[in-house]
C-alpha positions as CSV (number, residue, x, y, z in Angstrom):
1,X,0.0,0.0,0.0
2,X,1.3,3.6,-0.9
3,X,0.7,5.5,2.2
4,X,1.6,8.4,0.9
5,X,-2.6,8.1,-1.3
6,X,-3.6,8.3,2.2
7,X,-3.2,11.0,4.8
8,X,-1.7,9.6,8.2
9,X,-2.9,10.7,11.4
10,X,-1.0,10.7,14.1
11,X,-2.0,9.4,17.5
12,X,-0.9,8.7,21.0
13,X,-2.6,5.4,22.2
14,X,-4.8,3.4,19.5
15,X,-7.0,0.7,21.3
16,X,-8.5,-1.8,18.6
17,X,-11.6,-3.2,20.4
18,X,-14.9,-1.7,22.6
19,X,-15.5,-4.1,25.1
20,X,-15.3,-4.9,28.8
21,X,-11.1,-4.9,28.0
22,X,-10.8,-2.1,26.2
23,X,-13.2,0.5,27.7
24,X,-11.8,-0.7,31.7
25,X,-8.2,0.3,29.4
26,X,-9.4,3.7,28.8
27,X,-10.6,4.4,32.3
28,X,-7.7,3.2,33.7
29,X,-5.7,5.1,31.5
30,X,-7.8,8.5,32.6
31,X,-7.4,7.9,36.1
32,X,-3.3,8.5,35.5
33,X,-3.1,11.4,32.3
34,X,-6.2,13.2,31.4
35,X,-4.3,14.4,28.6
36,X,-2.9,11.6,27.0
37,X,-4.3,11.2,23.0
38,X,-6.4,7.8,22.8
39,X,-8.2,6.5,19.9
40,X,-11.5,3.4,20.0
41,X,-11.6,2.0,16.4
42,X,-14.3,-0.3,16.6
43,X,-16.2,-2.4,14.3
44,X,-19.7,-1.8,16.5
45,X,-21.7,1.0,17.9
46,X,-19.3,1.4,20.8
47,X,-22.1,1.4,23.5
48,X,-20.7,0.1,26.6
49,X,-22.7,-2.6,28.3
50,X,-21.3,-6.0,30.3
51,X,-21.0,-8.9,27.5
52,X,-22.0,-11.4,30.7
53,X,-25.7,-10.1,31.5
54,X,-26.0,-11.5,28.1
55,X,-26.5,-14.8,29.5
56,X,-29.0,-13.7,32.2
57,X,-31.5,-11.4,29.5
58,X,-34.1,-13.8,29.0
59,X,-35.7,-14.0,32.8
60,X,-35.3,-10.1,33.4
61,X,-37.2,-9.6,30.1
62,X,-34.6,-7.6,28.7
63,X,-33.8,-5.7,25.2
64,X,-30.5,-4.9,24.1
65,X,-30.7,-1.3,24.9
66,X,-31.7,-2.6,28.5
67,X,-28.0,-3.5,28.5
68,X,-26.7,-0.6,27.5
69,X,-24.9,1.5,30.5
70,X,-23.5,4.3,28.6
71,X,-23.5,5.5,24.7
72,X,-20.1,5.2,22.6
73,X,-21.2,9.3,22.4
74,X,-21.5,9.7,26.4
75,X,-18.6,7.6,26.9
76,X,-16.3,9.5,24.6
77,X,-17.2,12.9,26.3
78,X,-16.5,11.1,30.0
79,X,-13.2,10.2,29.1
80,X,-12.1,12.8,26.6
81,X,-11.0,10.2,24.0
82,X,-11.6,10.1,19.9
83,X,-13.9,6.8,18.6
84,X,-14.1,5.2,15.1
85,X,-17.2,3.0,15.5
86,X,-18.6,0.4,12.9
87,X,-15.1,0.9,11.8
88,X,-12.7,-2.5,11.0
89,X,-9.1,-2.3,11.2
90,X,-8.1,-4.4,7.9
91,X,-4.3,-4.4,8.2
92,X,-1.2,-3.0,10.6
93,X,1.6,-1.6,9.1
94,X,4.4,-2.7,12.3
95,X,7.3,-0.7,10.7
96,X,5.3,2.4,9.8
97,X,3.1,2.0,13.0
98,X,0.4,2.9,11.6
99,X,-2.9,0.7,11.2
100,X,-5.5,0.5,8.0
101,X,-8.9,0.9,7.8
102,X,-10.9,1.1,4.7
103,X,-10.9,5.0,4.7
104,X,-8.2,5.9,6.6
105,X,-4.5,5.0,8.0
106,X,-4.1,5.9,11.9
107,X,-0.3,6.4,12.9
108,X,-0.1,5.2,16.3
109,X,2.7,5.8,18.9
110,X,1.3,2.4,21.0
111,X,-1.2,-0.1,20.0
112,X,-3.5,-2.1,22.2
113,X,-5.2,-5.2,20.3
114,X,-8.2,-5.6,22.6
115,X,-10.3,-7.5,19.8
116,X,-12.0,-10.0,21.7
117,X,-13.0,-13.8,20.5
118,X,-15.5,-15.1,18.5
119,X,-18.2,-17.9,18.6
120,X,-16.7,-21.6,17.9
121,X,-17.7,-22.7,14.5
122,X,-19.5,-25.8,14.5
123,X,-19.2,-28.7,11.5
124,X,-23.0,-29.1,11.2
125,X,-25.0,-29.6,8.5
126,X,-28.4,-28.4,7.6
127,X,-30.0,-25.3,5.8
128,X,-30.9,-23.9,9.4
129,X,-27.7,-23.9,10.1
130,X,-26.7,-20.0,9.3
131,X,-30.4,-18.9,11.4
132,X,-27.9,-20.7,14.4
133,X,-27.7,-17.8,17.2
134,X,-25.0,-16.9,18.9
135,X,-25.0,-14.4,21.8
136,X,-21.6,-12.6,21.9
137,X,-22.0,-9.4,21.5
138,X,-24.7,-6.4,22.2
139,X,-25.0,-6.3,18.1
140,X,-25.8,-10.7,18.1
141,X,-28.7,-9.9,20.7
142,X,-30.5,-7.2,19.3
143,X,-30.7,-9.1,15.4
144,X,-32.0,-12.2,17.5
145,X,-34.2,-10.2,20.2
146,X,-38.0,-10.8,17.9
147,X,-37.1,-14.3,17.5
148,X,-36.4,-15.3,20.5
149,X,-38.9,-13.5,22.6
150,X,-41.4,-15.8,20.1
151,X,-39.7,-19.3,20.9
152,X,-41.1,-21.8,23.2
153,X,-39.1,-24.6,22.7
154,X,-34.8,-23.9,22.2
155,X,-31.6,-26.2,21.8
156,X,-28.8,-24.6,23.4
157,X,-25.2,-26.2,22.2
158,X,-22.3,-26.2,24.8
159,X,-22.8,-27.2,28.1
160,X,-20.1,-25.0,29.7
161,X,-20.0,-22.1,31.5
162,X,-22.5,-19.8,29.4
163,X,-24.1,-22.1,27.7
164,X,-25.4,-23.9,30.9
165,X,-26.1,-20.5,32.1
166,X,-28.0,-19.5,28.9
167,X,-30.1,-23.1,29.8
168,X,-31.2,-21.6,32.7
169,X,-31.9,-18.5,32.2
170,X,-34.1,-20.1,29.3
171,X,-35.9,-22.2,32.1
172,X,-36.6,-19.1,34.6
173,X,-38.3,-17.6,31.6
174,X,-40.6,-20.4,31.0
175,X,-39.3,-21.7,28.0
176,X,-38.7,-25.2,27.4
177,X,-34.9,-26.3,26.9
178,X,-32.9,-28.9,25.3
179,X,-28.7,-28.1,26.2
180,X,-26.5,-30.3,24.5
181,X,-22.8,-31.1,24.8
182,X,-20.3,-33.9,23.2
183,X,-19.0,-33.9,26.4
184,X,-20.5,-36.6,28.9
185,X,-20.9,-33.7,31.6
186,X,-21.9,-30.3,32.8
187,X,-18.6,-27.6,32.1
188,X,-16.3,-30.6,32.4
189,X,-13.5,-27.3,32.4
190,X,-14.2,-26.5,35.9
191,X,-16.4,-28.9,37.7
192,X,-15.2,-32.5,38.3
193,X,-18.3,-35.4,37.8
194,X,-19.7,-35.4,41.1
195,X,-20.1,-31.7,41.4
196,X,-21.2,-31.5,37.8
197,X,-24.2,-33.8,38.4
198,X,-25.3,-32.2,41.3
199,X,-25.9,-29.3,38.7
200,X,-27.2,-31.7,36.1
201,X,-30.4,-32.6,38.7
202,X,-31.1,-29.3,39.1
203,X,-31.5,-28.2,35.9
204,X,-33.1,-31.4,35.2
205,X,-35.2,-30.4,38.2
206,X,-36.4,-27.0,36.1
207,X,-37.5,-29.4,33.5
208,X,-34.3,-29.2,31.4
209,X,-33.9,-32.0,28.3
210,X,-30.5,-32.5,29.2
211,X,-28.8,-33.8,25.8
212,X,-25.0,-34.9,26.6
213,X,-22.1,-37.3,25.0
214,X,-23.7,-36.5,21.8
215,X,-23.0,-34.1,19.1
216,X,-25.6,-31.5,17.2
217,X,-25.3,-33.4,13.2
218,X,-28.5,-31.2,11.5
219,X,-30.3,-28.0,12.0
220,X,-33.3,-28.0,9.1
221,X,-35.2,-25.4,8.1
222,X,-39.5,-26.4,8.7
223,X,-42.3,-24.2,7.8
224,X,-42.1,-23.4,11.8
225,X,-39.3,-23.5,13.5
226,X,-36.5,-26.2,12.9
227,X,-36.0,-30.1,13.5
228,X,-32.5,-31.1,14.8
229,X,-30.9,-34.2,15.0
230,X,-28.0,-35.5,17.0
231,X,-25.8,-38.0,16.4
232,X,-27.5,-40.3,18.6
233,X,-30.4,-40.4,16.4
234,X,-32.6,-38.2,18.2
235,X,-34.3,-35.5,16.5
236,X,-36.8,-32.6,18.0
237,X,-38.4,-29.8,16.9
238,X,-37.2,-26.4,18.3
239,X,-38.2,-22.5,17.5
240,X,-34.7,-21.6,17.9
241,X,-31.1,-22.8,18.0
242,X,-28.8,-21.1,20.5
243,X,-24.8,-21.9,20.0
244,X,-22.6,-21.8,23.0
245,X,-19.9,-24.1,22.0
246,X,-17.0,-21.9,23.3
247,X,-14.8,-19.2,21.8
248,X,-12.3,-18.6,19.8
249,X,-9.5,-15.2,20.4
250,X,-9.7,-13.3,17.4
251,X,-5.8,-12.9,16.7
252,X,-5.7,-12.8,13.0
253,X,-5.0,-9.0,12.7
254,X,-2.2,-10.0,14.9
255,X,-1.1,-13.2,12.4
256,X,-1.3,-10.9,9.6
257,X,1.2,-8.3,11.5
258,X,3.6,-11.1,12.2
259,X,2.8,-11.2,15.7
260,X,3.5,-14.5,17.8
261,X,0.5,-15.9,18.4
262,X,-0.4,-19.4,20.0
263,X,-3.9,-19.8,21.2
264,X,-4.2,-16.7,21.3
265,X,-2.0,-13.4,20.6
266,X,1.1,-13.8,23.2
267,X,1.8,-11.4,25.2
268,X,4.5,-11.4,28.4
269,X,3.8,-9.9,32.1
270,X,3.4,-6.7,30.7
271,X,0.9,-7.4,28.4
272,X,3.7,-7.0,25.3
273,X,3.3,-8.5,22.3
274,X,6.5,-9.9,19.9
275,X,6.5,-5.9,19.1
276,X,7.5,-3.6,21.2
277,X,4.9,-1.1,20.2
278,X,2.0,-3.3,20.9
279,X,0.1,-4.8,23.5
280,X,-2.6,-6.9,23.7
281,X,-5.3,-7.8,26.6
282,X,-8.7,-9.3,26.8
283,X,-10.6,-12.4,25.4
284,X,-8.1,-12.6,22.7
285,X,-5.0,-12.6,24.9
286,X,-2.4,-15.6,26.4
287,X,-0.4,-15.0,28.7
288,X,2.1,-18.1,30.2
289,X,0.3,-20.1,28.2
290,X,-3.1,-19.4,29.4
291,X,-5.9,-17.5,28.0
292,X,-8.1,-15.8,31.0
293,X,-11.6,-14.9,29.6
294,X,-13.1,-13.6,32.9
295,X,-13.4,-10.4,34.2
296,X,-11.0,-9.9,37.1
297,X,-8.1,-11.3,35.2
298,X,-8.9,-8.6,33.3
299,X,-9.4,-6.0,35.2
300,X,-5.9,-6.6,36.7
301,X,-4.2,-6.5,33.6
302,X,-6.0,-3.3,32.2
303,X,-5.0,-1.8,35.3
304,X,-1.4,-3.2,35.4
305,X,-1.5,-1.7,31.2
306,X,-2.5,1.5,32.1
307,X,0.5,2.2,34.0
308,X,3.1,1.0,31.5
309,X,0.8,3.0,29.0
310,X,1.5,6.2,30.8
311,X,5.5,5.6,31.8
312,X,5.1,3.5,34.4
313,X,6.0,-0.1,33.4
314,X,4.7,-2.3,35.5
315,X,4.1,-6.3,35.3
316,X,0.7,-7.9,35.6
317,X,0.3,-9.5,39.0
318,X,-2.6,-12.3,38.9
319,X,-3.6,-14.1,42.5
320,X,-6.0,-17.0,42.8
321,X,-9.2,-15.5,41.7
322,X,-13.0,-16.9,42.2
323,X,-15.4,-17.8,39.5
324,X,-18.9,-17.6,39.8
325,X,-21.3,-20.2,37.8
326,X,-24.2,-17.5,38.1
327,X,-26.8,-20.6,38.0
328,X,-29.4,-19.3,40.5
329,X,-31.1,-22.6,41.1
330,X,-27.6,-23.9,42.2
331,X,-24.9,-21.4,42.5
332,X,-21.5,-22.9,42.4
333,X,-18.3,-20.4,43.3
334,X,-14.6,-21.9,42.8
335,X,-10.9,-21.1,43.0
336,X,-7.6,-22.7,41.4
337,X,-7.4,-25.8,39.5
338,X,-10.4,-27.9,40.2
339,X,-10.4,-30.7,36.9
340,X,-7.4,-33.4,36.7
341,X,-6.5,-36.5,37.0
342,X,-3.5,-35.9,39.8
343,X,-6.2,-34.3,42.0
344,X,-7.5,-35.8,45.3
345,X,-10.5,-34.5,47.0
346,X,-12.2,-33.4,50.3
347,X,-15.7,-33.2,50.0
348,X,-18.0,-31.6,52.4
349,X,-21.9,-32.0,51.9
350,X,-24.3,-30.3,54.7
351,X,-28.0,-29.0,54.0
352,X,-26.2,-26.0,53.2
353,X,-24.5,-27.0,50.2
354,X,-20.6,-28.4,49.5
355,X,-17.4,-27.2,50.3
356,X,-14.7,-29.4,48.5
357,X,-11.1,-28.7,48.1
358,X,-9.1,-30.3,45.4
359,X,-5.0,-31.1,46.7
360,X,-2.6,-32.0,44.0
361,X,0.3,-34.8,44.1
362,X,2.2,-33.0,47.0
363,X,-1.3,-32.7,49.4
364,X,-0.9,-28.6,48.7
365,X,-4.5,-27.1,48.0
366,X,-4.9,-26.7,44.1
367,X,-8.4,-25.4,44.2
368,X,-11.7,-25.5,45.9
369,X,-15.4,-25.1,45.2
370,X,-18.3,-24.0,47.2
371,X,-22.4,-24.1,46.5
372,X,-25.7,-23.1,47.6
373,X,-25.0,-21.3,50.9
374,X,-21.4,-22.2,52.1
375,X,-20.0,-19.6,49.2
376,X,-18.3,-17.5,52.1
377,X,-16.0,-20.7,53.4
378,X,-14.3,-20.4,50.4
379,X,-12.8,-17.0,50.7
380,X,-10.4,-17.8,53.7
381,X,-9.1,-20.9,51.1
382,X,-8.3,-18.4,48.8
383,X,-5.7,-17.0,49.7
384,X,-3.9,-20.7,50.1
385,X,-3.9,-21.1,46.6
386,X,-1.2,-20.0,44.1
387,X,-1.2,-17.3,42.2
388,X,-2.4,-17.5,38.5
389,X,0.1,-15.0,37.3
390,X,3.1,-14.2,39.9
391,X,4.1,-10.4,39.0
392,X,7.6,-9.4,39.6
């Protein structure tokens, strides 16, 4: 590309990416230099809104402008920043630092890739299968919003953490469910077998069609609705087909600069990429080999950003952090590694609910999870357990 057919504006910090990662960035960022140029390109509105209440929208009755906390145009003024919205980046230019955009090239003195992840792509076959919903973003919600406030009857694919909290948000609303998973259990990621059925019987308790150790094979098209099959040979009729088989970082802008770039775009303790210029946090980010998806890893790391941002390098300091399953009908909270083979386990079951810590080979605590109302016995525990990402 000739750059010089295109004028190049200069900027201080560039973020690529509008959600939770990128606008907790900005604040963090504003809390340190009020003066410091920062440009939003983004490829939607730019509305800020908290991509996990997506999974909780169907018992509160809610639209997507429900969800919406502040405007991209509110949000700008706040925090004093420039935003390109509906806007995608196509191409970055490492040597020139500058970035590409179908109108215009952006110079940038640091970039931040904060571009998120995108829905798994299933193998399925089927002409229903491009009416397949996914719920990932503000924009994926309000082009679904009619069709689902119509259904009755839904198959929800994935049985891990959102997708079994999709299920039953489906079943507070009144609507009848069917979640499906290859896997043999309930988020087999984070809950070992005999914690996982104890959330298997109450869902199945709400009336849940639970579907698992069988894969989605069809999704047809009817003159109402759709008829599915699995790979087990049973087949159903459903109004809608929800897909929440896990995500995948979006780090091809990164692959196309000649980033590294694993599972997703690697970056070290201070959130650097293989460039010295750019930095990457969010969905899309791994970090020791481990990609973090959840909101207080990162938090801690657009915080820990911020700093180096504004001349203050400083490493990213991770401790054991909880997870809440927000399944109302049995909430589950956990800390540390709580799936593998090399664990042994103490289990604890009262009227109450469970407390059961998880010891590795050496009988040190690797993890621990908590239910119903014994939640608050985990918290001394945490602070036994190792630290996800030891800062420096």
């Amino acid at each position: 590309m000739n750059l010089n057919s295109i004028t190049k504006e200069s900027k201080g910090i560039v973020i690529v990416g509008s959600g939770f990662a990128a606008y907790q960035l900005v604040r963090m960022i504003r809390k340190q230099n009020q003066e410091l140029p920062v440009m939003v390109i983004t490829a939607d509105s730019g509305d800020d809104y908290s991509k996990p209440d997506l999974s909780h929208v169907f018992s509160k009755r809610q639209k997507a402008t429900d969800l919406v906390k502040q405007t991209a145009v509110r949000f700008v003024e706040e925090q004093n920043i420039e935003i390109l919205t509906n806007t995608r980046v196509e191409q970055i230019l490492t040597e020139d630092k500058c970035l590409v955009t179908q109108t215009r090239t952006i110079g940038y003195d640091k970039l931040v890739l904060a571009t998120g992840a995108s829905p798994f792509k299933l193998t399925i076959q089927g002409d229903g299968v491009d009416d397949m919903i996914t719920l990932n973003s503000l924009a994926d919600y309000d082009n679904c919003h009619e069709q689902l406030s119509k259904a009755g009857k839904m198959l929800v694919v994935g049985a891990g953490l959102v997708g079994t909290e999709i299920a039953m948000d489906l079943l507070s609303s009144d609507r009848k469910v069917i979640l499906n998973d290859r896997a043999d259990r309930l988020i087999p990621g984070l809950l070992p077998e005999f914690v996982a059925n104890q959330l298997y019987r109450s869902l199945a308790a709400k009336g849940c069609e639970l579907a698992l150790g069988t894969e989605l094979v069809r999704v047809n098209r009817m003159e109402q609705g759709y008829e599915v099959l699995l790979a087990n040979g049973q087949s159903c009729r459903v109004d809608a087909v929800i897909s929440a088989a896990g995500l995948v970082p979006h780090k091809q802008l990164a692959e196309q600069a000649g980033l590294a770039t694993g599972r997703g775009i690697v970056v070290n303790k201070q959130l650097q990429t293989s460039d010295a210029n750019i930095y990457a946090l969010g969905d899309a980010v791994e970090i020791e080999g481990q990609v973090l998806p959840f909101l207080q890893p990162i938090m801690l790391s657009a915080c820990a950003l911020a700093s180096t941002l504004v001349g203050k390098e400083t490493t990213v300091h991770m401790p054991a952090m909880l997870i809440k399953v927000k399944t109302p009908a049995y909430p589950i909270q956990l800390a540390g590694r709580t799936v593998g083979h090399d664990l042994s386990w103490k289990v604890d079951v009262s009227d109450r609910g469970m407390l059961v810590q998880a010891f590795d080979e050496n009988q040190k605590l690797a993890g621990f999870i908590t239910t119903e109302q014994r939640m608050a016995e985990g918290f001394p525990l945490l602070r036994q357990l190792p630290a996800v990402i030891q800062g420096v």
